[in-house]
C-alpha positions in Angstrom: -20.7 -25.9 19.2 -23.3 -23.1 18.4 -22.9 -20.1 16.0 -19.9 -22.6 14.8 -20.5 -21.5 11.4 -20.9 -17.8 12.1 -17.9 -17.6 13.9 -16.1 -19.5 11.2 -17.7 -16.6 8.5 -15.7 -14.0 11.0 -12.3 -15.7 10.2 -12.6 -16.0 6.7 -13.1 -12.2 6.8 -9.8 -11.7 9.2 -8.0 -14.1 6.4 -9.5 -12.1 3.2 -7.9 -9.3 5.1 -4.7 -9.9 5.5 -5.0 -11.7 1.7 -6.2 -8.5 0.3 -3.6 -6.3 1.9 -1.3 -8.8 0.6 -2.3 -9.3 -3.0 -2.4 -5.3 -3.2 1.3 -4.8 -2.3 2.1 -7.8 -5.2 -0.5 -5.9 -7.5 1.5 -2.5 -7.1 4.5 -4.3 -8.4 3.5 -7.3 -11.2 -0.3 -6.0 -12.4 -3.5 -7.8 -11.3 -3.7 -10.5 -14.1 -0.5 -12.0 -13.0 -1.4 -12.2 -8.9 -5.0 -13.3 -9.8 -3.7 -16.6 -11.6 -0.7 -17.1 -9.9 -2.8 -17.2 -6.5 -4.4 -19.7 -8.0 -2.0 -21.9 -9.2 -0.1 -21.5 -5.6 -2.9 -22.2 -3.7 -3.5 -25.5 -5.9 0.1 -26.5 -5.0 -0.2 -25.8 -1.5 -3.5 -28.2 -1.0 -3.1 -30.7 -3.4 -0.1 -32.7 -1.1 -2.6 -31.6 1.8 -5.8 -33.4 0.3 -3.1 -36.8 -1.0 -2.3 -37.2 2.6 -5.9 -36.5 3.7 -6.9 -39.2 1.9 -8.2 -37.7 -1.3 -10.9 -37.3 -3.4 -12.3 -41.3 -3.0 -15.2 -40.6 -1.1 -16.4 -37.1 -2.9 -20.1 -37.6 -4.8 -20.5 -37.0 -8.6 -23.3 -34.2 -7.7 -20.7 -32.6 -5.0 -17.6 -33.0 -7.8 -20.2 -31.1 -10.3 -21.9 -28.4 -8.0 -18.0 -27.4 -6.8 -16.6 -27.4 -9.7 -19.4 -25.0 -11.4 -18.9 -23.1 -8.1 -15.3 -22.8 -8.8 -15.6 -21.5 -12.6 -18.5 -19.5 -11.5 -16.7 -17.6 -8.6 -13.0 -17.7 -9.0 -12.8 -17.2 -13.4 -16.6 -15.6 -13.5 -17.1 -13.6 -10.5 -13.4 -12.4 -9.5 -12.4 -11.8 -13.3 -15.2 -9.1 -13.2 -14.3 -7.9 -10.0 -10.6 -6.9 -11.2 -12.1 -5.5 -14.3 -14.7 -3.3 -12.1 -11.5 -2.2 -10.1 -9.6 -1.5 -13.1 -12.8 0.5 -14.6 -14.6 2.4 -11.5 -12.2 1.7 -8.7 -12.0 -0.2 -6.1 -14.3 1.7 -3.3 -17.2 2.2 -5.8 -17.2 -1.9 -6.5 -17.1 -3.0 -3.3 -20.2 -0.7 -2.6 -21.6 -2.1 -4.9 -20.2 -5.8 -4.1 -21.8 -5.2 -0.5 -25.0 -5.9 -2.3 -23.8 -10.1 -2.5 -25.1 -10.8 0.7 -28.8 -9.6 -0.3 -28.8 -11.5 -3.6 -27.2 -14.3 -2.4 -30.5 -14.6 0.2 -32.6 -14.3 -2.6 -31.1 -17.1 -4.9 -30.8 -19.1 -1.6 -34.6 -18.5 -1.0 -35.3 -19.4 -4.6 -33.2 -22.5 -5.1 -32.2 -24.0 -1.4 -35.7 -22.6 0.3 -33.9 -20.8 2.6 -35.5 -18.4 4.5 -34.8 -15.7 7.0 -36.3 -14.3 9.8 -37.4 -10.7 10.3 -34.6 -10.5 12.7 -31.6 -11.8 10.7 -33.2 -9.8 7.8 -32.2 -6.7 9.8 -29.1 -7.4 10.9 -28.2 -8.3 7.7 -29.4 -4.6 6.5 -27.6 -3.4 9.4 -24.6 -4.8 9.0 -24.4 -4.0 4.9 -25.3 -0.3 5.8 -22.2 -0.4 8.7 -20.0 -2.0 6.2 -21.4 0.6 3.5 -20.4 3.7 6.2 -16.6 2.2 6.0 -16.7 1.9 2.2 -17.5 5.8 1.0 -15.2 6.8 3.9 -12.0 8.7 2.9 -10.7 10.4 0.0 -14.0 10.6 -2.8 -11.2 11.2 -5.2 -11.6 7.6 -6.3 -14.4 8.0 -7.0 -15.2 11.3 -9.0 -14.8 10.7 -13.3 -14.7 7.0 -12.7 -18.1 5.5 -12.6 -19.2 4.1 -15.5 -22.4 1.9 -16.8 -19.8 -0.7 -17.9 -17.9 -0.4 -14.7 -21.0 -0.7 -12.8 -22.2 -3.4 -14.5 -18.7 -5.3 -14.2 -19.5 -5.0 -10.5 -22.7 -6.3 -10.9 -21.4 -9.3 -12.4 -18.6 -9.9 -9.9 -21.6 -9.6 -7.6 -23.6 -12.4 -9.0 -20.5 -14.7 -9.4 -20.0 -14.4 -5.8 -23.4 -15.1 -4.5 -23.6 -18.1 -7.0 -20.5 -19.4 -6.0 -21.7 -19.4 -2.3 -25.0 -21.5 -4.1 -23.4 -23.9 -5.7 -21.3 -24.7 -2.6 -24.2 -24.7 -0.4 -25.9 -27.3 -3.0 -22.6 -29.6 -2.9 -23.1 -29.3 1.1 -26.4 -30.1 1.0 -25.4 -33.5 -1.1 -23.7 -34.9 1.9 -20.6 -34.1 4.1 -17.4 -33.7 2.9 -14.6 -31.9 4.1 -13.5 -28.4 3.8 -10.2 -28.7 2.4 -11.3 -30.8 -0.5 -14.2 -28.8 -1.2 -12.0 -25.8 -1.7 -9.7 -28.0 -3.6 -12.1 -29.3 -5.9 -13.1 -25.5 -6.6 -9.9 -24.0 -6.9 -8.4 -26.8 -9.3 -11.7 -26.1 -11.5 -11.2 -22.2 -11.3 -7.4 -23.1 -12.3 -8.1 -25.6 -15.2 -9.9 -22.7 -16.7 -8.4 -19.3 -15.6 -4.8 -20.1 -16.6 -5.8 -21.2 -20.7 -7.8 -18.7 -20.8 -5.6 -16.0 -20.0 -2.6 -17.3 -21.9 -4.7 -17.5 -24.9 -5.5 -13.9 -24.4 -2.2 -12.9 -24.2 -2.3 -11.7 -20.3 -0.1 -14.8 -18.7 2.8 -14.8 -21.4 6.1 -14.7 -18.9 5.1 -15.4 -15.4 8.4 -17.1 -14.5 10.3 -13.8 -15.7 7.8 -11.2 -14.4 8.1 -12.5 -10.9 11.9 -13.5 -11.0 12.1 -9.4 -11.8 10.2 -8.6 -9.0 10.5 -11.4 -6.4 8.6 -9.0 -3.9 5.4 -9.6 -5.9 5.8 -13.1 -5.2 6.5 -13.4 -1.7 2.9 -10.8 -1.0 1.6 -13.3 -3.6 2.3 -16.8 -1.5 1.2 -15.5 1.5 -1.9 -13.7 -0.2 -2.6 -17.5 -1.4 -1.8 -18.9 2.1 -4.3 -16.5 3.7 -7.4 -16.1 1.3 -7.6 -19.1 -1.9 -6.3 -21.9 1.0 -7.3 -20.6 4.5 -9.9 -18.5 3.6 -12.0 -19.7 1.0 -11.7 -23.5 3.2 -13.3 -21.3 6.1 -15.8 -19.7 4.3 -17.2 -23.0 2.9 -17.4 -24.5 6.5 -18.9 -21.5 7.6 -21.7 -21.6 4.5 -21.8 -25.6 5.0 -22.9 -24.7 8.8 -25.4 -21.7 8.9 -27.7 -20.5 6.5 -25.7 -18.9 3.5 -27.1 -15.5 3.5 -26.0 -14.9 6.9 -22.3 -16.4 6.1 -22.3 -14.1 3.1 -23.1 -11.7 5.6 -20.3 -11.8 8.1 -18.1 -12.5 5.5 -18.6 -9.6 3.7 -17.2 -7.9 6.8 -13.7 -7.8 6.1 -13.5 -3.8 5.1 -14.3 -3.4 9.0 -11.1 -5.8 10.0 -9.2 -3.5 7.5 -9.9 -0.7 9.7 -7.0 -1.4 12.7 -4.8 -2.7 9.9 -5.4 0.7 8.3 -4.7 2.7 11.8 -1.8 0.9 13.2 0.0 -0.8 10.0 -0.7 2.2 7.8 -0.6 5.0 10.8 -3.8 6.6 9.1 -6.3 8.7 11.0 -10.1 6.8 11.2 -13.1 9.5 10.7 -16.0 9.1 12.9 -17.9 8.1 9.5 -15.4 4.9 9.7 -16.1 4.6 13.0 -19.5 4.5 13.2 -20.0 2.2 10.5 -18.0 -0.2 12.6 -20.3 0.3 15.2 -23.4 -0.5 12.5 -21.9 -3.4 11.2 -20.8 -4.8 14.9 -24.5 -4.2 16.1 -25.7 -6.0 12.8 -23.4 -9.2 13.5 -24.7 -8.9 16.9 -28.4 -9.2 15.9 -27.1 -11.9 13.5 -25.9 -13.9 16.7 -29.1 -13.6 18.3 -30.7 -16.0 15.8 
């Protein structure tokens, strides 16, 4: 089926919407730490028993074991750890501004270490779509944004940037090794990203009492299943067909669409008025996929 994989990039940012508005509601109520490694520990639950009855892990390559597992250190404990601290330091509408720029330096580490290359064509609708998605990021209340950006904040950002783009890398490497499913790929990175995030943050002191905080608020827990369901399980598994399937700057791409999906959850969930600044960067970012497609 043609544009297979693009289309498959376009879900994973319908699923990383719902997931976001999800994990927001639990992070209102228990703190990030505690919905960043609980999602991961829930979404582990929820595909291991799928992967045992799938067969397992038998026929999974040491390279493709290595390059998924790097991928999941690299983008679930590296890259989203620096993303909650950039939200915690700037904000959240000044990081994903700045988190738009993953699709751009995920084509250039593609270029450098897959050979990937672009045409002039995708080039722009890549540029088109960032700047449409961009539109739909400053919109609204600049509040957010006024006394919060900092150099450390900024470069938290940054680094959260780079952890996403080399995720999608790495992935695209263990792809490139031969096939293997999407399910156990996204296993495979979110039992690494697990292994590591949930030490880690119990040595630190941030995961102490899970089982008391979310007993107290058991609220936090339900937004935080079905933020698992929908983005570390459905829509990380989609994302990785999608990057296994078209070149993974444009996958990036479209992925990185999911503020514009947020905009009829914001209307009709939310009952908030769009601007035509909104609006119009919808319209950018539509004409960009659209170019995209034309490939």
């Amino acid at each position: 089926m043609p544009y297979l994989g693009e289309i498959f990039a376009l879900i994973t940012a319908i699923w990383w919407t719902g997931s976001s508005m999800a994990f927001t509601a639990a992070t209102k109520r228990v703190g990030s730490v505690y919905v960043n490694v609980m999602r991961m520990i829930l979404a582990m639950l929820i595909l291991a028993p799928i992967v045992l009855v799938a067969g397992g892990l038998q026929n999974v390559k040491g390279d493709q074991l290595l390059y998924l597992s790097l991928s999941g250190f690299v983008g679930f404990v590296f890259g989203d750890s620096f993303l909650f601290k950039a939200f915690e330091t700037i904000g959240a509408r000044i990081s994903m501004v700045i988190m738009a720029f993953a699709p751009a330096l995920t084509a250039l580490l593609a270029y450098i270490f897959l050979g990937e290359t672009l045409s002039l064509l995708g080039f722009l609708g890549m540029i088109v779509t960032l700047f449409g998605i961009g539109m739909v990021v400053l919109d609204g209340n600049r509040s957010e944004q006024s006394g919060h950006t900092s150099l450390a904040g900024v470069l938290w950002a940054f680094l959260a940037t780079l952890g996403q783009a080399g995720g999608y890398i790495l992935t695209k490497a263990a792809f490139n090794c031969g096939a293997i499913g999407g399910i156990e790929a996204t296993f495979i990175r979110v039992l690494a990203g697990t292994i590591l995030l949930v030490p880690l943050n119990y040595l630190l002191g941030y995961f102490r009492h899970p089982v008391r905080v979310f007993r107290e608020k058991p609220e936090a827990m339900k937004y935080t299943v079905l933020g698992a369901v929908l983005g570390p399980v459905l829509g990380v598994t989609f994302s990785l067909l999608a990057v296994s399937m078209t070149k993974v700057a444009i996958a990036s791409t479209l992925i990185a669409t999911t503020p514009i999906f947020m905009l009829p959850a914001v209307r009709f969930i939310y009952h908030e008025r769009l601007s035509w600044q909104a609006i119009a960067g919808a319209i950018f970012a539509v004409g960009g996929i659209v170019l995209l497609f034309m490939l």
